[in-house]
N, C-alpha and C positions, 0 to 999 in steps of 0.2 A: 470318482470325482463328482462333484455337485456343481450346480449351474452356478454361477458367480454372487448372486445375489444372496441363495442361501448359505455359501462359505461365509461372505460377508456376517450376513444375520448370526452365524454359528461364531464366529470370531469375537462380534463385539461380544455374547454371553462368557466368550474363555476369557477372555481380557478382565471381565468384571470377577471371574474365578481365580482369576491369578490374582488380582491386587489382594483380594481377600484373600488367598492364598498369603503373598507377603507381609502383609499386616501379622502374623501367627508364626509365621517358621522363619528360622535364621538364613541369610544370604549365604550364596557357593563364592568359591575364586574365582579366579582369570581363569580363560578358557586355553592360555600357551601362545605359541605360535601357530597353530592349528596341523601339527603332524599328530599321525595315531598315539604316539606314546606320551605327544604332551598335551591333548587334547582329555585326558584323563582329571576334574577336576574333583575339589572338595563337595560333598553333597551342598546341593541349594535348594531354596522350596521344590518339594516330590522330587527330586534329585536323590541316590546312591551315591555314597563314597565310592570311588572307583570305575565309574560308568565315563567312557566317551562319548562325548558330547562335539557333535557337527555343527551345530548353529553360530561359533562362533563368536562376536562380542553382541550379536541378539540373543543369547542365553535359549530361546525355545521359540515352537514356531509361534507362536502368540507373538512375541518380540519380533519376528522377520517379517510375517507377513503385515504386520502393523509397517514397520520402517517403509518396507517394499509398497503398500498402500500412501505413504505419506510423501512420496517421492526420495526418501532417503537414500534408497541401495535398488538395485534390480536381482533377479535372480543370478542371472550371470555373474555379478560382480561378486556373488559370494564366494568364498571359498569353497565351500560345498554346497554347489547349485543344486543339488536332488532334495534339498529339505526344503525346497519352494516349488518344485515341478512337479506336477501332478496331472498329466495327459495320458490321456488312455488311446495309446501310440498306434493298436491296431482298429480306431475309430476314424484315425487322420487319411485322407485323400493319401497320403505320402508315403501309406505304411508297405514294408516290403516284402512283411508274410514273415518276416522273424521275431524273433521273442527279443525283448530290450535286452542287452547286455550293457553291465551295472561294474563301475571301476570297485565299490568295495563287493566282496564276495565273501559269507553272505554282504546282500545289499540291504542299506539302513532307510531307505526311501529313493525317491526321484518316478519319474513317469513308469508307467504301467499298463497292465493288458486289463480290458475292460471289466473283468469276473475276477472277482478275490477266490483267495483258497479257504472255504469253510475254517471256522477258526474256532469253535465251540468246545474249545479242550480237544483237537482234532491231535492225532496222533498218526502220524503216514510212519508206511514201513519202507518207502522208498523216497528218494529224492521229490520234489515237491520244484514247479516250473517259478523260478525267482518272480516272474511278472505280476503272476496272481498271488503270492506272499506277500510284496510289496500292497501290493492291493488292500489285504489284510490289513497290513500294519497303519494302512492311511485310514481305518476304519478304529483304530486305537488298539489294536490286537500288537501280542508281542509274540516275535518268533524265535522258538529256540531251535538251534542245529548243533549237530555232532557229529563227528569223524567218525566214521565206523571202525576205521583204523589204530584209533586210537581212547574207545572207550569202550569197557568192557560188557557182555551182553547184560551183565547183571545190573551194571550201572543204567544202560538205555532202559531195562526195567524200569529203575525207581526214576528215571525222570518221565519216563509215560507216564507214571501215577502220579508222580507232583502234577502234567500239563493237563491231565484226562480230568482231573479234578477242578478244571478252573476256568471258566467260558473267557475268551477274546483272546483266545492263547493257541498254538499249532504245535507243533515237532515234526521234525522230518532230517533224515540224515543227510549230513553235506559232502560227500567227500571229497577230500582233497582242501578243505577248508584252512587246515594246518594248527588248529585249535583242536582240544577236543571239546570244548563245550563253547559257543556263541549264544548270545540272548540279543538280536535286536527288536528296537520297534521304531517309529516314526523319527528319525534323528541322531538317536542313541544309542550304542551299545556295549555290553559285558562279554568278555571272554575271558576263560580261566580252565586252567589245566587240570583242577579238579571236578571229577561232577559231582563229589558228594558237598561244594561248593553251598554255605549258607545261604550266598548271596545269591544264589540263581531263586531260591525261594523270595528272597527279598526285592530283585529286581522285579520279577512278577509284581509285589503287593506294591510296587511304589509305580510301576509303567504302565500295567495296563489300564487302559483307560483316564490315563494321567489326563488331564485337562490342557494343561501346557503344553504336551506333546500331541496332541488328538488333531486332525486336520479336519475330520468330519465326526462330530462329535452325535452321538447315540447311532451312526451308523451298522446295519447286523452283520453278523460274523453267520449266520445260516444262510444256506441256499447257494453258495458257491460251488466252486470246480471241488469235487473229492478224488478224483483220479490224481495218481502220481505223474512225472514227466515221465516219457517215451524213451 
């Protein structure tokens, strides 16, 4: 997380990214009611067909934290307050020496531990601690997870080599996930029970470092936690 002033300063430059952004690519639909399965909309500017989308009738965080700034909406009031919260919970007077626990699993944002998880095409051979992936993903990195259970070694193979090949990007197995394949990043995510899945390449070219979904924009994905969870 960045001190308020430069989230500000980073914000108005996505804002002036997005319009230009609009001006050139076709608008997405309604975002549903806001449950997981109707929360899946039509691709909109940098958007995937198919991807859920958290923000809501703010379309991306560019649109929330603008509202949230203008006195529109609070964090709270949204239906998924983690794509405005951005505290690094083990810096707070209050913290109680545990790791955040995150309603979606994997988690698609919300507050986190102060050290992202290296995200340089990083590829973990064990579960990876959600707080510092969050971390990650608020730095415009996208994280993919997979079921060990339920995708095969040869599969985890070729998606090492899709993640090892692409900076602002991680892997690490989720178990218990109940997908075998997840792609989140800042707000958004892809699940599919395929992993030879085209989309999981697509979602890469279209999230990371999407402008509209970036909370701290040119932030590095080197120098973090490389150690798995305990």
């Amino acid at each position: 997380m960045r001190p308020p002033q430069y989230r500000w300063t980073a914000l108005a430059a996505a804002l002036a990214l997005s319009a230009l952004a609009g001006c050139t690519l076709d608008q997405g639909g309604d975002a549903g009611d806001g449950s997981a399965a109707e929360q899946t909309t039509a691709a909109g500017p940098g958007e995937l067909e198919g991807v859920e989308s958290f923000y809501g009738e703010y379309g991306d965080y560019v649109g929330v934290m603008t509202a949230i700034q203008d006195g529109k909406t609070t964090a709270e009031d949204l239906e998924f307050p983690f794509v405005a919260q951005q505290e690094h919970v083990d810096t707070l007077n209050t913290w109680d020496g545990q790791n955040p626990v995150y309603d979606l699993q994997p988690p698609a944002g919300g507050n986190h531990l102060s050290v992202w998880q290296t995200c340089n095409g990083s590829v973990y051979d064990g579960p990876v601690v959600d707080g510092n992936a969050v971390h990650s993903m608020e730095h415009g990195a996208v994280w993919l997870t997979y079921d060990p259970d339920l995708v095969e070694p040869a599969d985890v193979e070729a998606l090492a080599l899709l993640i090892s090949a692409r900076d602002y990007s991680l892997m690490s197995p989720y178990p218990g996930q109940g997908v075998a394949v997840s792609l989140q990043s800042w707000g958004n995510r892809y699940q599919t029970e395929d992993p030879s899945d085209p989309r999981i390449s697509e979602y890469l070219d279209v999230y990371v470092l999407n402008e509209r979904f970036n909370p701290e924009p040119n932030a590095t994905c080197s120098g973090g936690v490389t150690t798995t969870a305990p």
